[in-house]
mmCIF file of the protein (N, C-alpha, C, O) and its ligand, coordinates in Angstrom:
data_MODEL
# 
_entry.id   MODEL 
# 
loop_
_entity.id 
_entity.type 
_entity.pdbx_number_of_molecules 
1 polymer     1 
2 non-polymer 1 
# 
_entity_poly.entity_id                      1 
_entity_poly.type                           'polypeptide(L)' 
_entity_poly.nstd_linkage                   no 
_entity_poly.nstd_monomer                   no 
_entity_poly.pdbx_seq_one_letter_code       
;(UNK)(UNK)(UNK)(UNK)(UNK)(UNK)(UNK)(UNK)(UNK)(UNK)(UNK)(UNK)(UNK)(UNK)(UNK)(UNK)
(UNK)(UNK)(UNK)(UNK)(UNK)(UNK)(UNK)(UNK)(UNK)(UNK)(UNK)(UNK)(UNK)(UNK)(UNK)(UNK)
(UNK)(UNK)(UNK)(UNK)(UNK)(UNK)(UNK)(UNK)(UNK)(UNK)(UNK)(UNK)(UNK)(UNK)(UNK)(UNK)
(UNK)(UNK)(UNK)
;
_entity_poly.pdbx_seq_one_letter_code_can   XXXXXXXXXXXXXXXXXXXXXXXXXXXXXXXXXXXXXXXXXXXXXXXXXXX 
_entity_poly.pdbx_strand_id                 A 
# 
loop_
_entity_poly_seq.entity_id 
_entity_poly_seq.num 
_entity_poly_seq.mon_id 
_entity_poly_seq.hetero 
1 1  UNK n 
1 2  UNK n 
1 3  UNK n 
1 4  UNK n 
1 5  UNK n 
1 6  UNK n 
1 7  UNK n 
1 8  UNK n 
1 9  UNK n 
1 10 UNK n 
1 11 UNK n 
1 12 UNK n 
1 13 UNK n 
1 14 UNK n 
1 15 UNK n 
1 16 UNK n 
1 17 UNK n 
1 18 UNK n 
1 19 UNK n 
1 20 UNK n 
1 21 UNK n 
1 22 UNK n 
1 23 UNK n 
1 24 UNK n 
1 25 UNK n 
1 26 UNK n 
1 27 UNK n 
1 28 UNK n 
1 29 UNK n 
1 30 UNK n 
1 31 UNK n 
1 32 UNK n 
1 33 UNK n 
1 34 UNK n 
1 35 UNK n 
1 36 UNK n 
1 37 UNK n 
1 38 UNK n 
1 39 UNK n 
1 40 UNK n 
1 41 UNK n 
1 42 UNK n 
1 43 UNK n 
1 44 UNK n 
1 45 UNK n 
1 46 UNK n 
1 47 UNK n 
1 48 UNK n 
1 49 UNK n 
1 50 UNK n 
1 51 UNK n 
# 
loop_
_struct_asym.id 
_struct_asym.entity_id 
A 1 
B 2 
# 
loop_
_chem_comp.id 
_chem_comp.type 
_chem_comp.mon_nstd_flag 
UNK 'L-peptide linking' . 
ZN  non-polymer         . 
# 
_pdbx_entity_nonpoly.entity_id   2 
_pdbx_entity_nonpoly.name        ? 
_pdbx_entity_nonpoly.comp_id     ZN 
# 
_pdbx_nonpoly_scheme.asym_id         B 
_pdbx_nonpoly_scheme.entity_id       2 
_pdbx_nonpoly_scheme.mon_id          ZN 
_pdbx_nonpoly_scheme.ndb_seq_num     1 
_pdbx_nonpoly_scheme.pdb_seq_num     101 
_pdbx_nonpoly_scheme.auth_seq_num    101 
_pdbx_nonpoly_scheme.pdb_mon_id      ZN 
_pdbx_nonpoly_scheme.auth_mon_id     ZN 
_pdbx_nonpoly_scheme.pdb_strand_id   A 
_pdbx_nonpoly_scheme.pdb_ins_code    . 
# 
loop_
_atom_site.group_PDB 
_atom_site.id 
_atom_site.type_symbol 
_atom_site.label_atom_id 
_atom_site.label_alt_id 
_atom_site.label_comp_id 
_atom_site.label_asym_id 
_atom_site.label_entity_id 
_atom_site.label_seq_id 
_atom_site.pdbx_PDB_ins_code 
_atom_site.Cartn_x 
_atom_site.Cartn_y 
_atom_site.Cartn_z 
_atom_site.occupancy 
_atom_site.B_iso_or_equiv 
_atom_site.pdbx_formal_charge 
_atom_site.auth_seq_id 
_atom_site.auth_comp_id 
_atom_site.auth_asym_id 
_atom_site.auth_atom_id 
_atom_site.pdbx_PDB_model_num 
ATOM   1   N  N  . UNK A 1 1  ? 119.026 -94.673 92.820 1.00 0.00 ? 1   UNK A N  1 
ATOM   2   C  CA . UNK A 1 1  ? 118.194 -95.066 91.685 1.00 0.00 ? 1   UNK A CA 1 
ATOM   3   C  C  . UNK A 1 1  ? 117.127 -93.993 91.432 1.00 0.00 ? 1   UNK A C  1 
ATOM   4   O  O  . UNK A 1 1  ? 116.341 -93.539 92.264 1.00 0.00 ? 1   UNK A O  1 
ATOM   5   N  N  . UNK A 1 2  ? 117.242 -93.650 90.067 1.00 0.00 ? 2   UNK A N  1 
ATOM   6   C  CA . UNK A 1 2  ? 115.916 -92.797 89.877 1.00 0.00 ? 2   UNK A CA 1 
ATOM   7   C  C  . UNK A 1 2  ? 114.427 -93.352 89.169 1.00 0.00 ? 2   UNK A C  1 
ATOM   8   O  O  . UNK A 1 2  ? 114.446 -94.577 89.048 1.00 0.00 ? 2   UNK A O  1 
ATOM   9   N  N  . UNK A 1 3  ? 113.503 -92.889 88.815 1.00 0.00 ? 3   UNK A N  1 
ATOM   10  C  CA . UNK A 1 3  ? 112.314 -93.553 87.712 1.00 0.00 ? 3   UNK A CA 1 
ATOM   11  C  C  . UNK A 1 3  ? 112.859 -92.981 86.384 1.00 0.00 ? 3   UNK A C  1 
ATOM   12  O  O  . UNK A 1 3  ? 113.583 -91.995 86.244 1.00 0.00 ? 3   UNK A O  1 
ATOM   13  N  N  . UNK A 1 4  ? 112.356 -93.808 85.437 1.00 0.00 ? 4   UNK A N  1 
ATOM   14  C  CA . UNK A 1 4  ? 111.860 -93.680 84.031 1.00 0.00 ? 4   UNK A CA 1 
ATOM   15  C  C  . UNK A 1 4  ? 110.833 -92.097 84.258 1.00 0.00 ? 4   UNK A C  1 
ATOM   16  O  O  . UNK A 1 4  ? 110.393 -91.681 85.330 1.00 0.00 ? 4   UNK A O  1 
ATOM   17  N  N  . UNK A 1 5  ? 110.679 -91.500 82.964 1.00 0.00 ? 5   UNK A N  1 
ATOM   18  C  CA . UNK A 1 5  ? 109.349 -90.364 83.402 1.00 0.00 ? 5   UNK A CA 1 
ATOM   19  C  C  . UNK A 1 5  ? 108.608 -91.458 82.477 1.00 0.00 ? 5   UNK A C  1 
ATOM   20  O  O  . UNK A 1 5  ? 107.458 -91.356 82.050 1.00 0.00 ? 5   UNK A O  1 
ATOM   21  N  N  . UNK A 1 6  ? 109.404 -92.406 82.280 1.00 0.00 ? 6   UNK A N  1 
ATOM   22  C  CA . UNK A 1 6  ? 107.628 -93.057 81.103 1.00 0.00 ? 6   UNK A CA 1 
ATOM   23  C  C  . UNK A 1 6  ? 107.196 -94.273 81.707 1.00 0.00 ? 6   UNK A C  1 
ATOM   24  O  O  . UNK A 1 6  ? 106.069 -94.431 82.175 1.00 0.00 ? 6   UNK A O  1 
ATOM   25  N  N  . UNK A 1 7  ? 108.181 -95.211 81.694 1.00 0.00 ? 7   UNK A N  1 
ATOM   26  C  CA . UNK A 1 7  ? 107.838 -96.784 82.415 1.00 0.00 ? 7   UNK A CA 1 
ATOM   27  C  C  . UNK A 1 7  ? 107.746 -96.348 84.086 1.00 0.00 ? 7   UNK A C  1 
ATOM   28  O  O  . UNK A 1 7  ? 106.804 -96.838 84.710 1.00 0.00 ? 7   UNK A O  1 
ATOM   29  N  N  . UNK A 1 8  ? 108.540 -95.593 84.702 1.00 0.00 ? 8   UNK A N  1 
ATOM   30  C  CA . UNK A 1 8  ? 108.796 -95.245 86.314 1.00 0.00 ? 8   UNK A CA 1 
ATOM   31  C  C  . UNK A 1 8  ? 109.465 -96.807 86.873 1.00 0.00 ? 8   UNK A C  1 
ATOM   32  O  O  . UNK A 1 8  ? 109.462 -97.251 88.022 1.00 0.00 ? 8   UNK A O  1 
ATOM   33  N  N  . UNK A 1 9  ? 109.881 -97.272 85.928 1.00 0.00 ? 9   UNK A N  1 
ATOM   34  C  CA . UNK A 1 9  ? 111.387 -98.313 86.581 1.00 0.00 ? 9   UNK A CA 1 
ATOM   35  C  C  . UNK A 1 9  ? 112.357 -97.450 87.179 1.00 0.00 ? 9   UNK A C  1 
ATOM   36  O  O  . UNK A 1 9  ? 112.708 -96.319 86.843 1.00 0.00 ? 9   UNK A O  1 
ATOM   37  N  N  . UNK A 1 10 ? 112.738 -98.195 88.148 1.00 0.00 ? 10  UNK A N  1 
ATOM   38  C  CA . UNK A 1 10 ? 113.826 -97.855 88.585 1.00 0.00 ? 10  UNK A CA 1 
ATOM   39  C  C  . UNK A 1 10 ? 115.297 -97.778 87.893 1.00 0.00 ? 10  UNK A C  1 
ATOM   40  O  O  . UNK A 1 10 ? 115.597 -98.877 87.428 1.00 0.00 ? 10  UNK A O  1 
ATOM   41  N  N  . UNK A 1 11 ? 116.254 -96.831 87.704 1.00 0.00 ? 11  UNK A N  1 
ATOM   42  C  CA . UNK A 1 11 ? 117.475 -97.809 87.238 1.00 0.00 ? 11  UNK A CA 1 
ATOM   43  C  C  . UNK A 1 11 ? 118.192 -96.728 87.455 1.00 0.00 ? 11  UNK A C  1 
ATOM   44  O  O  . UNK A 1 11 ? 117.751 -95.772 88.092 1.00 0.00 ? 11  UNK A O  1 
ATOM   45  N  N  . UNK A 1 12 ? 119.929 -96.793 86.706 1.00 0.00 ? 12  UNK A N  1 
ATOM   46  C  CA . UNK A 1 12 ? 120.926 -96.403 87.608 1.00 0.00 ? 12  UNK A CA 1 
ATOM   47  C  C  . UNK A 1 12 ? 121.373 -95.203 86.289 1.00 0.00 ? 12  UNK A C  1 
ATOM   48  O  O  . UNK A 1 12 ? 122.223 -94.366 86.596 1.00 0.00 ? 12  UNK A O  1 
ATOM   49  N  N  . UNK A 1 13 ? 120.782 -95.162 84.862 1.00 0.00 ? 13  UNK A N  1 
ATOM   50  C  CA . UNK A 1 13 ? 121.200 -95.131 83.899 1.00 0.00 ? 13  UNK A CA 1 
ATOM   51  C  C  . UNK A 1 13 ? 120.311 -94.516 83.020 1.00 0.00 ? 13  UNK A C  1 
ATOM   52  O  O  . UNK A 1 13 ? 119.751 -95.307 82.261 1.00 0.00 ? 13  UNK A O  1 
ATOM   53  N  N  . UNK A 1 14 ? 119.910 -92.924 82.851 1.00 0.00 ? 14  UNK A N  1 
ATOM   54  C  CA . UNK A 1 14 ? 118.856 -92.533 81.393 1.00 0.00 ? 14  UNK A CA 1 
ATOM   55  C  C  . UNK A 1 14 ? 119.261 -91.786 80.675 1.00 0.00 ? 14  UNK A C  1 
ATOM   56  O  O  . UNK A 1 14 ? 120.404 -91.337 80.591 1.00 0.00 ? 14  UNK A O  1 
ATOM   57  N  N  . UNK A 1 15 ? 118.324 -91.565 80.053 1.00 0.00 ? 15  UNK A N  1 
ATOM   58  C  CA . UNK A 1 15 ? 118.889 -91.480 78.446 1.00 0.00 ? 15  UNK A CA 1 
ATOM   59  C  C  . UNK A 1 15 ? 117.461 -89.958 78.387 1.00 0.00 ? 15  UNK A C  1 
ATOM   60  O  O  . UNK A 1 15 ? 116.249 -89.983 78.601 1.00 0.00 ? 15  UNK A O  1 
ATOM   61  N  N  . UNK A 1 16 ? 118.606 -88.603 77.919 1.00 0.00 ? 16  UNK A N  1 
ATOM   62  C  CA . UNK A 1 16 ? 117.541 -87.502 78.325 1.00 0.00 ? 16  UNK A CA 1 
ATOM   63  C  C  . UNK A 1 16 ? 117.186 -87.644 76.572 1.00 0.00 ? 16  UNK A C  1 
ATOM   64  O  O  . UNK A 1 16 ? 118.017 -88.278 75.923 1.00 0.00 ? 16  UNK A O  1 
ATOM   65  N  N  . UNK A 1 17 ? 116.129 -87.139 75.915 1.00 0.00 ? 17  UNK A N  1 
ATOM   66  C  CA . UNK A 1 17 ? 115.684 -87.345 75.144 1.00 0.00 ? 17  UNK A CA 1 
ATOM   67  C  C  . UNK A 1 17 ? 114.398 -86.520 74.925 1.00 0.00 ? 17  UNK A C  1 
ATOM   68  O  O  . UNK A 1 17 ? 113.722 -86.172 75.893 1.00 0.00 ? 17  UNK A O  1 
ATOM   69  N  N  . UNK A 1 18 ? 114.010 -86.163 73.484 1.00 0.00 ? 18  UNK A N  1 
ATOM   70  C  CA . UNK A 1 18 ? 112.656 -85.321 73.477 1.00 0.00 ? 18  UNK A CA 1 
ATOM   71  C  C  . UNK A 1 18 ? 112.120 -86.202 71.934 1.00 0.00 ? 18  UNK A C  1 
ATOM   72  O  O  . UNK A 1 18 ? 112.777 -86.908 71.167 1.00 0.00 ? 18  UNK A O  1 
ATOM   73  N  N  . UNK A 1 19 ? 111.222 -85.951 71.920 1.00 0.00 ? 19  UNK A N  1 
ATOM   74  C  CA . UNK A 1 19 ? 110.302 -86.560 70.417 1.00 0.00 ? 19  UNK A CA 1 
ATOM   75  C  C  . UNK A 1 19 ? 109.283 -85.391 69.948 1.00 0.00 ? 19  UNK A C  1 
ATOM   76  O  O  . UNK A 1 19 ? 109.119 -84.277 70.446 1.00 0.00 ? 19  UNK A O  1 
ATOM   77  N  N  . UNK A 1 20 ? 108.621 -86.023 68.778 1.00 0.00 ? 20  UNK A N  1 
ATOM   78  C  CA . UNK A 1 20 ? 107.271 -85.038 68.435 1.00 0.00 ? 20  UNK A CA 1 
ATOM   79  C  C  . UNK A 1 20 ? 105.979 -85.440 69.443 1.00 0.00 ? 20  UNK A C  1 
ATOM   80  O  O  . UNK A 1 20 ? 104.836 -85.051 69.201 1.00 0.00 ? 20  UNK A O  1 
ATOM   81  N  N  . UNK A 1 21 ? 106.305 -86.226 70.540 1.00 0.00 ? 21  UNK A N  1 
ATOM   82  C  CA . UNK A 1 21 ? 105.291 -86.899 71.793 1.00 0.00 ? 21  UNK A CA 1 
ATOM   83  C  C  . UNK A 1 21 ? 105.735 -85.976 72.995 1.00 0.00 ? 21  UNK A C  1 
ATOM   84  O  O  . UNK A 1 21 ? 104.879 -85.296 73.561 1.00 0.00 ? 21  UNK A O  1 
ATOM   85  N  N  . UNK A 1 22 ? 106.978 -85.940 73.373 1.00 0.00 ? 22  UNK A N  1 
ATOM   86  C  CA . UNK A 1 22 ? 107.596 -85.168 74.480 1.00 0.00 ? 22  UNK A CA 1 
ATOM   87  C  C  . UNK A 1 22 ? 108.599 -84.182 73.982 1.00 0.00 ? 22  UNK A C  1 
ATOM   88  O  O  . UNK A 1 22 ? 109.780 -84.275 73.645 1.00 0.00 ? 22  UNK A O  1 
ATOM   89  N  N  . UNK A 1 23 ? 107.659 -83.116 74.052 1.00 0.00 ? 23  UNK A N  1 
ATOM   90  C  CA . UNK A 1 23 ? 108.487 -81.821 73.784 1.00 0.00 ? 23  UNK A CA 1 
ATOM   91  C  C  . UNK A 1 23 ? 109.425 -80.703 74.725 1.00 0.00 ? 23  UNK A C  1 
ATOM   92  O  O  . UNK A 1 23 ? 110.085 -79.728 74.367 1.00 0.00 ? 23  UNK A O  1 
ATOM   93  N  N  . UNK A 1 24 ? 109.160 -81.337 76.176 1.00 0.00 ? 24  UNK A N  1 
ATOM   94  C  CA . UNK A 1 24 ? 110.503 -80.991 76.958 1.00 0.00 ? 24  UNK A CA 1 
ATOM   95  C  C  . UNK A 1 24 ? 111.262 -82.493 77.279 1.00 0.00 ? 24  UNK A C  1 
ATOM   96  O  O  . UNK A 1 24 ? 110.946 -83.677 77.401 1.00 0.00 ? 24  UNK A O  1 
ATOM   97  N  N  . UNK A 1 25 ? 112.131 -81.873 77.317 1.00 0.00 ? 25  UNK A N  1 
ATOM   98  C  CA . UNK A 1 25 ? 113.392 -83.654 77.862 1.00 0.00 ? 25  UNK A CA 1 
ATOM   99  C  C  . UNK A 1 25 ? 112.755 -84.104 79.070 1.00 0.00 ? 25  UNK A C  1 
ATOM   100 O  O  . UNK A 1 25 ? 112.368 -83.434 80.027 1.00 0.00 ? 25  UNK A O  1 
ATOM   101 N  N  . UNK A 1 26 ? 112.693 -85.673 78.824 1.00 0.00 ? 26  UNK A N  1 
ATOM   102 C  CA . UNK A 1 26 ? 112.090 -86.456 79.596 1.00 0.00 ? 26  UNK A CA 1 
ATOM   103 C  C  . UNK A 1 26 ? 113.605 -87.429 79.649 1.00 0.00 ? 26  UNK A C  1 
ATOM   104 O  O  . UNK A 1 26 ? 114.410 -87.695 78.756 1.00 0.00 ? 26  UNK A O  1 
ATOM   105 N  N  . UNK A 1 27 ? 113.561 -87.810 81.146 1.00 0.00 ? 27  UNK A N  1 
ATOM   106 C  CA . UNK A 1 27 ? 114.633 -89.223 81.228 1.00 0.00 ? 27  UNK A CA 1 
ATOM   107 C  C  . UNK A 1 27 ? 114.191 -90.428 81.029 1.00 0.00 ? 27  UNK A C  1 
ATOM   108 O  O  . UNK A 1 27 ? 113.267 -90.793 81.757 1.00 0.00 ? 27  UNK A O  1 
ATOM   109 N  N  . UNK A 1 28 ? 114.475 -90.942 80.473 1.00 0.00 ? 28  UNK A N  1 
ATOM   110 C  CA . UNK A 1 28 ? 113.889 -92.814 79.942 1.00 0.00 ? 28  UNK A CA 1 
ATOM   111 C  C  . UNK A 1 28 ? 115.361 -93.840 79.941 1.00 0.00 ? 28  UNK A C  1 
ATOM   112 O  O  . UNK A 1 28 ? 116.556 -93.632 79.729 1.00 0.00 ? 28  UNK A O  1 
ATOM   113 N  N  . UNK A 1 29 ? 114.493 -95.077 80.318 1.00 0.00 ? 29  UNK A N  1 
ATOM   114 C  CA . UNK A 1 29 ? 115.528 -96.248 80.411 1.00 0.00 ? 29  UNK A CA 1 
ATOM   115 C  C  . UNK A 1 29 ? 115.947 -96.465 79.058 1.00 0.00 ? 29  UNK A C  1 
ATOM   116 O  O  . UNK A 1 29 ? 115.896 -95.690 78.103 1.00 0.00 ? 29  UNK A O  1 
ATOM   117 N  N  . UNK A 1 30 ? 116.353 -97.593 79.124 1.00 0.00 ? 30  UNK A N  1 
ATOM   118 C  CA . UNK A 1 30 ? 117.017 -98.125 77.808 1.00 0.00 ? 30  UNK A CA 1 
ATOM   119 C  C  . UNK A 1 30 ? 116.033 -98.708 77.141 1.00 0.00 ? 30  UNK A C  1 
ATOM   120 O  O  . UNK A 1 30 ? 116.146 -98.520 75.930 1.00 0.00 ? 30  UNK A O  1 
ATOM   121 N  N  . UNK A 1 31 ? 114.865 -99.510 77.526 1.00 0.00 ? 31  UNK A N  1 
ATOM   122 C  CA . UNK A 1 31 ? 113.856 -99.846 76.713 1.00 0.00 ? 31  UNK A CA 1 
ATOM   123 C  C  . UNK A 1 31 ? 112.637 -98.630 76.276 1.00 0.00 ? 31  UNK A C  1 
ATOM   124 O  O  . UNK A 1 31 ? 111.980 -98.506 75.243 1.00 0.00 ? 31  UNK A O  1 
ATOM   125 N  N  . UNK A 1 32 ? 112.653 -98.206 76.942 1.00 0.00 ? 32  UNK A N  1 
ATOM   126 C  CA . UNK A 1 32 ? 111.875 -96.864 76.972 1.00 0.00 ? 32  UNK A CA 1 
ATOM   127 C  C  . UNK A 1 32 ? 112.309 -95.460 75.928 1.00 0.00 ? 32  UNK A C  1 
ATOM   128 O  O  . UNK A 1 32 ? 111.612 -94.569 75.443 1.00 0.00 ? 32  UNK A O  1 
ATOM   129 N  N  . UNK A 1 33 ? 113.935 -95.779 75.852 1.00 0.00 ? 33  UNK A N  1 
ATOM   130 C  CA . UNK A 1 33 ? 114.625 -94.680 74.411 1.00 0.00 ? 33  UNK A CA 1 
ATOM   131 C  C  . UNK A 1 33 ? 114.708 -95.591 73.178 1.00 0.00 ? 33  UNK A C  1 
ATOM   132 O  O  . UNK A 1 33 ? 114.825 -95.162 72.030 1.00 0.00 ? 33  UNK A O  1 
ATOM   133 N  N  . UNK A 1 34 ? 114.624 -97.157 73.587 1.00 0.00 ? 34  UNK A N  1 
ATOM   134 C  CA . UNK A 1 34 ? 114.399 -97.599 72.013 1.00 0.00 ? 34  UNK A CA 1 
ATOM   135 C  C  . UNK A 1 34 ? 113.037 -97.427 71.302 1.00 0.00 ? 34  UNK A C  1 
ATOM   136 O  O  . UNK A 1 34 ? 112.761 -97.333 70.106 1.00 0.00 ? 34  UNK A O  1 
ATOM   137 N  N  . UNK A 1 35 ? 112.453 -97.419 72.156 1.00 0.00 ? 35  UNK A N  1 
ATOM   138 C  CA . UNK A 1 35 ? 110.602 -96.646 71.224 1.00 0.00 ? 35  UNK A CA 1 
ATOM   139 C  C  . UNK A 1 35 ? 110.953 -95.418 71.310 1.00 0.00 ? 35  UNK A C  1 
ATOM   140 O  O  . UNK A 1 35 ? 111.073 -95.010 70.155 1.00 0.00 ? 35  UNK A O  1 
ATOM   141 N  N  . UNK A 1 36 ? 111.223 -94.465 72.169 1.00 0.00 ? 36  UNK A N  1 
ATOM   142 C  CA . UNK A 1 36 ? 111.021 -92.619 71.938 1.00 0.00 ? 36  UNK A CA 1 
ATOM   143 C  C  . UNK A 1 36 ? 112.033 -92.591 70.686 1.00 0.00 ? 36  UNK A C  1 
ATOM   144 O  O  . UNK A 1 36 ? 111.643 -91.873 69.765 1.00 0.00 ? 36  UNK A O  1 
ATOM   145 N  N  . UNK A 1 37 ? 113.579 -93.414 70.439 1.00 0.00 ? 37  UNK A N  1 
ATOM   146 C  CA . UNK A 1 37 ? 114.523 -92.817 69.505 1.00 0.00 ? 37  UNK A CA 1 
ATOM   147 C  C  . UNK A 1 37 ? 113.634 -93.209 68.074 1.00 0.00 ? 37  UNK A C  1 
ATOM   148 O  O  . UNK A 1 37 ? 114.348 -93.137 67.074 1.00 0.00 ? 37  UNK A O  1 
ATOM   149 N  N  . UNK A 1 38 ? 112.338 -93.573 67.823 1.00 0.00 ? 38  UNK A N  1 
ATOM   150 C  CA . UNK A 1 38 ? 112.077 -94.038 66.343 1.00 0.00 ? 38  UNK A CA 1 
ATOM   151 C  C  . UNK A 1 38 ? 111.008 -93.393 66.207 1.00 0.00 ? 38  UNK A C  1 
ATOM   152 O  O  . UNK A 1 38 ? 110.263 -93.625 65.255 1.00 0.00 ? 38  UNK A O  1 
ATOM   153 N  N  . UNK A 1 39 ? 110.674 -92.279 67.313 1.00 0.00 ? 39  UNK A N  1 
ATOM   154 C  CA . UNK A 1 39 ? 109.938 -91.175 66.689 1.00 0.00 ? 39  UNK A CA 1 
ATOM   155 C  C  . UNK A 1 39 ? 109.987 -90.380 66.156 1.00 0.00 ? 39  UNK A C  1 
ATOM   156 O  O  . UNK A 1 39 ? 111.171 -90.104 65.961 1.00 0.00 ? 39  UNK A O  1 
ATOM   157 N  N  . UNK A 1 40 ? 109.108 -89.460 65.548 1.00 0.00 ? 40  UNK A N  1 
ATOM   158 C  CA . UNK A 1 40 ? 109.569 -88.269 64.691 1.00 0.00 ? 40  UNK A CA 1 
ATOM   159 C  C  . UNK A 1 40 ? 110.066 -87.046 65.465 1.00 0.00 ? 40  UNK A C  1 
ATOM   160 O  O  . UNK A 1 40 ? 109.351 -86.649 66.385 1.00 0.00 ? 40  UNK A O  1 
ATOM   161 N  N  . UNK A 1 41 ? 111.155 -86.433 65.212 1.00 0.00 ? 41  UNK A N  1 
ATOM   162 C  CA . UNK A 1 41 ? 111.474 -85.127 65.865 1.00 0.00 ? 41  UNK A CA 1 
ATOM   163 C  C  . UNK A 1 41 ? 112.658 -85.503 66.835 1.00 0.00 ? 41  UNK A C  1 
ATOM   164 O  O  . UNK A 1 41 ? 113.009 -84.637 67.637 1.00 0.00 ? 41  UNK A O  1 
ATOM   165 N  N  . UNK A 1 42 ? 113.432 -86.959 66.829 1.00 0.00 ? 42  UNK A N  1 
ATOM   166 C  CA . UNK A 1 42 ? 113.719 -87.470 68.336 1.00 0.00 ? 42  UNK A CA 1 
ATOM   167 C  C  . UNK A 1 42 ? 114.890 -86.812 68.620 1.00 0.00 ? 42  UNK A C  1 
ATOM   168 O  O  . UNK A 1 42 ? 115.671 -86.698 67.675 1.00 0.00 ? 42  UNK A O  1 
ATOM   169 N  N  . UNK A 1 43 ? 115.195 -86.375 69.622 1.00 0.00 ? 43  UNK A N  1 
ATOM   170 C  CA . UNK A 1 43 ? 116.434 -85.975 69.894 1.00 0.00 ? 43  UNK A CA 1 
ATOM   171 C  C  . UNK A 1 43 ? 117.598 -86.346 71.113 1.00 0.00 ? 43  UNK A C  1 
ATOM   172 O  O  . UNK A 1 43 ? 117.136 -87.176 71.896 1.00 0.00 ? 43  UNK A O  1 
ATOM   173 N  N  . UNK A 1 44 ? 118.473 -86.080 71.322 1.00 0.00 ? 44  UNK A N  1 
ATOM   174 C  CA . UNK A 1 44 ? 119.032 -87.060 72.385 1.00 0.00 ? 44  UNK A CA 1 
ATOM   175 C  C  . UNK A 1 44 ? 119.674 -86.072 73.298 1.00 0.00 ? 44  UNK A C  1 
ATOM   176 O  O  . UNK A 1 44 ? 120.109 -85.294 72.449 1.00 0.00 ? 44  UNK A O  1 
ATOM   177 N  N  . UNK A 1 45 ? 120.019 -85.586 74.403 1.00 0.00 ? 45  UNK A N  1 
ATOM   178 C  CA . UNK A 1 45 ? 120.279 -84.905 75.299 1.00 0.00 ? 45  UNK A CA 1 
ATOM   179 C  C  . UNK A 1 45 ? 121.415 -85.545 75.813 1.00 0.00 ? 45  UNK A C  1 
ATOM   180 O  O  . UNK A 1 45 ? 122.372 -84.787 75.659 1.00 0.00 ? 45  UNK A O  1 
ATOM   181 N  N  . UNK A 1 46 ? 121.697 -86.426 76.268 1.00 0.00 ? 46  UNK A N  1 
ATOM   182 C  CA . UNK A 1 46 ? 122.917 -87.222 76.940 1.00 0.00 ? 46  UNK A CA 1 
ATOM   183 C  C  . UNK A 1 46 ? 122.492 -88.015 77.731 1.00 0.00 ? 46  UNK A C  1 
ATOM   184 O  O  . UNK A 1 46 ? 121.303 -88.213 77.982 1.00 0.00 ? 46  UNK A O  1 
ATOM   185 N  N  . UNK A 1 47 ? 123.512 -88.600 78.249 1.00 0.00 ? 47  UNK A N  1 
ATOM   186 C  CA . UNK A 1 47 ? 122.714 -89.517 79.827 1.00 0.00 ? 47  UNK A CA 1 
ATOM   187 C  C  . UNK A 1 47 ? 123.221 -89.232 80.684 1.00 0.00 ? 47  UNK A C  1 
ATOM   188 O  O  . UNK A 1 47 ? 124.303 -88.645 80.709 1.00 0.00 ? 47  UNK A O  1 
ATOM   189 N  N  . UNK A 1 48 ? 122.364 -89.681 81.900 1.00 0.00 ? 48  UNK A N  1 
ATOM   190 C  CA . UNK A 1 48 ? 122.491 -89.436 83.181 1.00 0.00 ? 48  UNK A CA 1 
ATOM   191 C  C  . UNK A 1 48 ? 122.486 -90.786 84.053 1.00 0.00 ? 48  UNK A C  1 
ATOM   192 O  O  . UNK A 1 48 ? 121.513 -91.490 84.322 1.00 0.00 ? 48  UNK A O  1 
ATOM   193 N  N  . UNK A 1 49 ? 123.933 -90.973 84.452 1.00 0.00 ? 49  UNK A N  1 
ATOM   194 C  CA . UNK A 1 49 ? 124.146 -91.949 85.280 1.00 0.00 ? 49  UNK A CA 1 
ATOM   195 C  C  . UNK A 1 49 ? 124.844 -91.497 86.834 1.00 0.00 ? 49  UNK A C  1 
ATOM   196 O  O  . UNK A 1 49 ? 125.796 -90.791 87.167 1.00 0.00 ? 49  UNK A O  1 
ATOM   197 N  N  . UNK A 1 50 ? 123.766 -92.354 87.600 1.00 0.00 ? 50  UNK A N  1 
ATOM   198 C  CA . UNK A 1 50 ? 124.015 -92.265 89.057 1.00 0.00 ? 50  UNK A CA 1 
ATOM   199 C  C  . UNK A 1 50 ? 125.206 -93.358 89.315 1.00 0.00 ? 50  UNK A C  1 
ATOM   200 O  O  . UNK A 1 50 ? 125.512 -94.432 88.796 1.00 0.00 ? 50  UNK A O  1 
ATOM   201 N  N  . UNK A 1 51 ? 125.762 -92.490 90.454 1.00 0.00 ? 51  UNK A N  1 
ATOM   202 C  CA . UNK A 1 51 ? 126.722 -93.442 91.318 1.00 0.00 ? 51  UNK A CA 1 
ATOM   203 C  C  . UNK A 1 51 ? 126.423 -94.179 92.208 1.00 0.00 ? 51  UNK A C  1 
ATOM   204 O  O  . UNK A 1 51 ? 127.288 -94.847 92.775 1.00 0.00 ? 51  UNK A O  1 
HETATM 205 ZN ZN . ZN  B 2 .  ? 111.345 -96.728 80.953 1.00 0.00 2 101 ZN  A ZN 1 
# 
């Protein structure tokens, strides 16, 4: 399990992502990329899921 870089939940599953807030890729959960994806600039990197 890794953290969120925003909430620091734990989970198995993120979502790399940048906004006009975070301008290098940050990993975020799933609740955590539904607010970053409705920012301005948002972009999506892929995800990263652990085994
Ligand atoms: Zn989060």
């Amino acid at each position: 399990m890794k953290k969120c870089d925003l909430c620091h939940e734990q989970d198995k599953i993120h979502y790399r992502v940048k906004s006009i807030l975070y301008t290098d890729w940050i990993f975020c959960c799933k609740e955590c990329w539904s607010v970053v994806s409705r920012q301005y600039n948002y972009s999506y990197g892929g995800t990263r899921k652990l085994k």
